[in-house]
LUMZA-120477 format. One record per residue (C-alpha): residue in one letter; y, x, z. Coordinates in steps of 0.25 Angstrom, whole numbers. Example, Ala and Ser with C-alpha at 12.3 -4.5 7.8 and 13.67 -1.06 7.14 Angstrom:
<recs>
<rec "a"; <-18; 49; 31>>
<rec "s"; <-4; 55; 29>>
</recs>
This chain:
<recs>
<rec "x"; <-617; -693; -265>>
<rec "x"; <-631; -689; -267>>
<rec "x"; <-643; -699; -265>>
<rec "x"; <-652; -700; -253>>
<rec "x"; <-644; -701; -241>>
<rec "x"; <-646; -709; -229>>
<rec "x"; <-634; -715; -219>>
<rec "x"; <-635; -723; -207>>
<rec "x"; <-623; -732; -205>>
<rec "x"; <-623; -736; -189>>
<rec "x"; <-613; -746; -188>>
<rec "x"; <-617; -760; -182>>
<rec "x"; <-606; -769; -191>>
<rec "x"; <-614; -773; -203>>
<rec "x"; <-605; -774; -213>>
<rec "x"; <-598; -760; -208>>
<rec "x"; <-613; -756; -212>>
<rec "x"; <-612; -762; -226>>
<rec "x"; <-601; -757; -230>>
<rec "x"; <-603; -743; -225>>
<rec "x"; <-616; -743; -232>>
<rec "x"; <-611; -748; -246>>
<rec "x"; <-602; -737; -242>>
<rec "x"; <-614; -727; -242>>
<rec "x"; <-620; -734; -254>>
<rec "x"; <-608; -730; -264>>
<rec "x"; <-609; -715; -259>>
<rec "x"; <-626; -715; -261>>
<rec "x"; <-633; -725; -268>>
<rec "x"; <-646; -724; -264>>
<rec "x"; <-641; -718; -250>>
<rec "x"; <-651; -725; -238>>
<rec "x"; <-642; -732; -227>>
<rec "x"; <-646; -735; -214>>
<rec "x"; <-638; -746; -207>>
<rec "x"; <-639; -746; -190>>
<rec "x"; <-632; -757; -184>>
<rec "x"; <-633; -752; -169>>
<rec "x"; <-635; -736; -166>>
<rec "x"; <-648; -739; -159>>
<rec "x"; <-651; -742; -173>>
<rec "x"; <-642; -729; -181>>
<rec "x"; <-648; -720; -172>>
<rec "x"; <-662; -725; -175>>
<rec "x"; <-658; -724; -190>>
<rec "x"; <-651; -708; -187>>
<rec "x"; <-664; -704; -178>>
<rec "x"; <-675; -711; -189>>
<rec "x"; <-668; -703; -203>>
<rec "x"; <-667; -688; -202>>
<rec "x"; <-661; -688; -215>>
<rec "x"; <-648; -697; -211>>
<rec "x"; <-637; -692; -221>>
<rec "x"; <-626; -699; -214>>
<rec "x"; <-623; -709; -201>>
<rec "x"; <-613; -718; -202>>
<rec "x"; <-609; -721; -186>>
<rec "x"; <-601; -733; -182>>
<rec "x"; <-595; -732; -166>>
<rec "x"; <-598; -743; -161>>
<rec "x"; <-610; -750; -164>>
<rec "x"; <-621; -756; -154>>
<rec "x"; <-629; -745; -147>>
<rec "x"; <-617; -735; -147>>
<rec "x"; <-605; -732; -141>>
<rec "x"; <-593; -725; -146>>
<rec "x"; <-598; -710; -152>>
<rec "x"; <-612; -711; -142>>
<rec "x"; <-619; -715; -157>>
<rec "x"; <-611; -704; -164>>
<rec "x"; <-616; -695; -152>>
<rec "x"; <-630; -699; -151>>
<rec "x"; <-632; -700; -168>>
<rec "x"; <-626; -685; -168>>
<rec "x"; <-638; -683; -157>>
<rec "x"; <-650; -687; -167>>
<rec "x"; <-645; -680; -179>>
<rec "x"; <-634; -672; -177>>
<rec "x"; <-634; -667; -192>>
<rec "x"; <-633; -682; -198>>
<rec "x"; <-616; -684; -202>>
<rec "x"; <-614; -695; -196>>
<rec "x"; <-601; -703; -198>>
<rec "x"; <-593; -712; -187>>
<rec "x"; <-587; -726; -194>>
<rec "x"; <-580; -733; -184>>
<rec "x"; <-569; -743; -181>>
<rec "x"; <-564; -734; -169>>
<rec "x"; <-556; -725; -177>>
<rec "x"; <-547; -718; -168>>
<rec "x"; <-543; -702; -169>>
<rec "x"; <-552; -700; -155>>
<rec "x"; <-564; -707; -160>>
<rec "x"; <-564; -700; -173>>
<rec "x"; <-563; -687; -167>>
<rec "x"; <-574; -690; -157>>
<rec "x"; <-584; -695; -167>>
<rec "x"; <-581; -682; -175>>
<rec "x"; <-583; -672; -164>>
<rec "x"; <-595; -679; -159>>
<rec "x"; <-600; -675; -173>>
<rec "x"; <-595; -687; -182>>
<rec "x"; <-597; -682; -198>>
<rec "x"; <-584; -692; -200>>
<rec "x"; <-577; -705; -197>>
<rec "x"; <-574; -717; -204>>
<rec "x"; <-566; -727; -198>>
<rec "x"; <-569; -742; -200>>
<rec "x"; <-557; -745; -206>>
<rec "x"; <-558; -735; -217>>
<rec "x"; <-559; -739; -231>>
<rec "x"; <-572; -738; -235>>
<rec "x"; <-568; -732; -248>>
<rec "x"; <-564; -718; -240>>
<rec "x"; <-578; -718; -233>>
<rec "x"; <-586; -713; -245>>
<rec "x"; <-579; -700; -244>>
<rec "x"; <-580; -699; -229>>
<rec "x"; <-594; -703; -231>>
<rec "x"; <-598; -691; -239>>
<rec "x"; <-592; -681; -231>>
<rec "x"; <-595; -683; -220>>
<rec "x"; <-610; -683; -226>>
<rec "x"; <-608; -670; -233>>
<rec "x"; <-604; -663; -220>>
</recs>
């Protein structure tokens, strides 16, 4: 992956955010990674950096409910790709979170080997 990308990881679990963002780090060394803990803060972080590459969305996280962050992220920069990873992973959520405009999905209880490539497409698109 070239160099000189910017993410947002939203997600309030610290160690979810750690390991997402070592996840990042093998794909773009010097990649610039902006961790939000509540959306008050992601949407802060989306609204502040025109030149946001990628959003990494979790679901439910203080500030948000459900797809209202998905919705109201889509809202500020509705050009950005922005991923859901979430725990709630059933077919009607998915589907939800993609027709609002979701770049991808990545469940929780995925590998996080098998992220990489999810990561990159869903970036390239």
């Amino acid at each position: 992956m070239p160099s000189g990308y910017r993410f947002v990881i939203a997600d309030d679990h610290p160690l979810f955010r750690g390991a997402l963002k070592q996840a990042l780090a093998t794909l773009a060394d010097d990649a610039d990674i902006i961790e939000a803990g509540d959306f008050d803060s992601a949407k802060a972080a989306v609204s502040g950096n025109d030149d946001v590459d990628l959003v990494l969305l979790d679901l439910s996280m203080p500030g948000a409910s459900g797809l209202s962050g998905l919705i109201s992220l889509r809202g500020i920069h509705a050009d950005v790709p922005m991923v859901v990873v979430s725990a709630h992973d059933d077919p009607e959520t998915i589907r939800r979170a993609l027709e609002l405009g979701a770049s991808g999905f990545i469940s929780k209880s995925a590998t996080l080997g098998g992220n990489h490539e999810d990561v990159v497409e869903a970036r390239s698109s």
